[in-house]
SETOR-8847 format. One record per residue (C-alpha): z, y, x; residue in three letters. Coordinates in steps of 0.5 Angstrom, whole numbers, plus 500, padded with zeros to 3 digits. Example, Ala and Ser with C-alpha at 12.3 -4.5 7.8 and 13.67 -1.06 7.14 Angstrom:
2
FIZA  pz  py  px drenfi
FIZA 516 491 525    ALA
FIZA 514 498 527    SER
# end
This chain:
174
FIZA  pz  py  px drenfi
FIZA 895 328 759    UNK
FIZA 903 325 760    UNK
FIZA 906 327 753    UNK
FIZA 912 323 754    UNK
FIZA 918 322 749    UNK
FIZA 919 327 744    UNK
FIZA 926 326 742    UNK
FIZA 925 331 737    UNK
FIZA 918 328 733    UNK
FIZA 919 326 727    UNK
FIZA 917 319 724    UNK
FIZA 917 316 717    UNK
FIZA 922 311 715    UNK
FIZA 920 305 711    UNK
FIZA 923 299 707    UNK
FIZA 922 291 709    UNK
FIZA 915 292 705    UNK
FIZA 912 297 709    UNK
FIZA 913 303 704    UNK
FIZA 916 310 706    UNK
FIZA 923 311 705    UNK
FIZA 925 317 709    UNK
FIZA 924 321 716    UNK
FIZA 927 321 721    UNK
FIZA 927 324 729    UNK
FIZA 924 318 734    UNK
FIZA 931 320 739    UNK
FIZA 935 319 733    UNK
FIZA 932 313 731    UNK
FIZA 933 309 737    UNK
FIZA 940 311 738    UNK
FIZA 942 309 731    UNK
FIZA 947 303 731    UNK
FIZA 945 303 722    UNK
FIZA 941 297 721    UNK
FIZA 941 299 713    UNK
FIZA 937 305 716    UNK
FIZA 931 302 716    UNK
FIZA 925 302 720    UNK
FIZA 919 305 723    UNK
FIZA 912 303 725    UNK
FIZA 908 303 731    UNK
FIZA 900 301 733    UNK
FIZA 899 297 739    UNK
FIZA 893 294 742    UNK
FIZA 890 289 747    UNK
FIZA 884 290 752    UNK
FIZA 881 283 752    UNK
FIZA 875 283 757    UNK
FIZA 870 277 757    UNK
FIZA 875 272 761    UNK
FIZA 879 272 755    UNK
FIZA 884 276 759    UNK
FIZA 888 281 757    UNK
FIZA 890 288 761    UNK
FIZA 897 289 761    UNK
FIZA 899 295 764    UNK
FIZA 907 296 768    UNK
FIZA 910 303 764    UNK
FIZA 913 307 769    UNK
FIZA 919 307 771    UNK
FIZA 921 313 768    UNK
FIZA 919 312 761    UNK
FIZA 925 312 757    UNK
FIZA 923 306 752    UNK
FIZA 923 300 757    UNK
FIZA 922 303 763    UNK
FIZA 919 299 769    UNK
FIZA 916 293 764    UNK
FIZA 909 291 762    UNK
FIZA 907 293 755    UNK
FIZA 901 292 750    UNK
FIZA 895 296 753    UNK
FIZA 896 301 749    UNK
FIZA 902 303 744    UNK
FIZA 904 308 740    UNK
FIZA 909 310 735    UNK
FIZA 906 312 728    UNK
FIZA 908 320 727    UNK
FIZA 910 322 719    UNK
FIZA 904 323 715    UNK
FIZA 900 318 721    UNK
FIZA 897 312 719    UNK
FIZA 896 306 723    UNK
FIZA 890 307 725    UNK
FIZA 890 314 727    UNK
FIZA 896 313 731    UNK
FIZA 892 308 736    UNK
FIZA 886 312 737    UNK
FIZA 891 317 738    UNK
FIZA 893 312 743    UNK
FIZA 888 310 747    UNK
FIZA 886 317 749    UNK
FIZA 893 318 752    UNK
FIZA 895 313 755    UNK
FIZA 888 309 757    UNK
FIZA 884 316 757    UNK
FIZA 879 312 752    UNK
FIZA 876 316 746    UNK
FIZA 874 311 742    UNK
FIZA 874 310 735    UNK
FIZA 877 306 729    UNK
FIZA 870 302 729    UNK
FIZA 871 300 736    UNK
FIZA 878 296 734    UNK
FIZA 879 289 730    UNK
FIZA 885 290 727    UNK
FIZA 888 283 728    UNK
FIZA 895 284 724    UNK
FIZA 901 286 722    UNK
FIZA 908 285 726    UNK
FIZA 914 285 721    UNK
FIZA 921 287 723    UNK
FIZA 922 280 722    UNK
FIZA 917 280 729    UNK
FIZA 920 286 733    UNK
FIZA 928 287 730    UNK
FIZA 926 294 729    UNK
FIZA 918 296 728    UNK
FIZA 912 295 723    UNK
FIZA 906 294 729    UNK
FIZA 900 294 727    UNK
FIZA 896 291 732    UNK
FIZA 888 291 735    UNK
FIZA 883 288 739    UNK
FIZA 879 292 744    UNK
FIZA 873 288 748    UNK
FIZA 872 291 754    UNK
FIZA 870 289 762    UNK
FIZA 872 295 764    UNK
FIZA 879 298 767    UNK
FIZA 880 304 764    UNK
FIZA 882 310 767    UNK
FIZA 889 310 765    UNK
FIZA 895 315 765    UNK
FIZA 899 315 772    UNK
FIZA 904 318 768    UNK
FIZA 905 312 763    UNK
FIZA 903 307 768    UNK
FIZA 905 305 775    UNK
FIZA 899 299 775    UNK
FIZA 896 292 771    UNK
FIZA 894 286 771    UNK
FIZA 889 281 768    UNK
FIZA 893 276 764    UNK
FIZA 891 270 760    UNK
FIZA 896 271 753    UNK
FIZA 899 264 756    UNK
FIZA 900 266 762    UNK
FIZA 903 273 760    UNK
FIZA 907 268 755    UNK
FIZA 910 264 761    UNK
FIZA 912 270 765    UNK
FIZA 916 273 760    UNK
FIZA 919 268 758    UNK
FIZA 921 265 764    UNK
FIZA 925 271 765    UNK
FIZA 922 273 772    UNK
FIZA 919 279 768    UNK
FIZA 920 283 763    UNK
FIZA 916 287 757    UNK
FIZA 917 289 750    UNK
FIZA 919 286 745    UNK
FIZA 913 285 741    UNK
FIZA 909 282 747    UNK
FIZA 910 274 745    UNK
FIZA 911 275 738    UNK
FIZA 903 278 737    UNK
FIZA 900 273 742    UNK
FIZA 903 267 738    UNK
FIZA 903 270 732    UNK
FIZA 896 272 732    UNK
FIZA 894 266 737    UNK
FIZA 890 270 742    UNK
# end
């Protein structure tokens, strides 16, 4: 179930309080230059099994945002009229075919655009053992990682991911 980049979805707009200012199209946002836009919201989530190692997956190569990279185990742009909530249950059906629900998460925080450059994200903890049976479409493959190795990997530069990776494991100290 492969649901892609939807150019044409519409997102809410929100001011450095979080509130909604406007809407505007996901592929319009993303080539906009105007940082006076404001930004937009996304809900994200570890998978951290009982080793305290998270599942990061590697987004396939032909995904239009960070292709090829290692990403959150699940994340999802929040849509006009979602809440963050929604948006991650969303989420993990999509892309890690898990139905879950929202007492099944803990929410751990709030990543500002001061974090990501563009983007509010919410983000969750999922406990699980289990590797899910994820999207093929979404993900060519993952790892097991420990946050500090994750850490060091993208830092190093010998590998890349998305630009909330290191800020919520440091900020949110997992």
């Amino acid at each position: 179930m492969s649901h892609g980049f939807d150019y044409d979805e519409i997102l809410d707009l929100v001011d450095e309080n979080d509130q909604v200012v406007g809407h505007i199209a996901r592929g319009k946002f993303l080539e906009s230059t105007d940082e006076s836009l404001g930004y937009i919201r996304g809900a994200a989530a570890f998978i951290i099994n009982s080793h305290g190692e998270l599942w990061v997956p590697r987004r396939a190569n032909d995904r239009h945002v960070m292709p090829g990279g290692l990403d959150f185990s699940v994340a999802e742009t929040v849509g006009s009229g979602e809440s963050y909530d929604e948006a991650v249950v969303r989420g993990f059906l999509e892309e890690a075919n898990l139905t879950i629900s929202i007492e099944d998460l803990q929410n751990i925080g709030i990543l500002s655009p001061k974090d990501t450059e563009t983007f509010f994200i919410n983000v969750y903890i999922y406990k699980s053992d289990a590797v899910p049976d994820y999207n093929q479409d979404d993900y060519t493959g993952y790892k097991w990682m420990k946050p500090e190795e994750l850490v060091e990997l993208l830092s190093s530069g010998n590998d890349f991911g998305k630009n909330g990776l290191i800020p919520a494991i440091k900020k949110f100290s997992l």
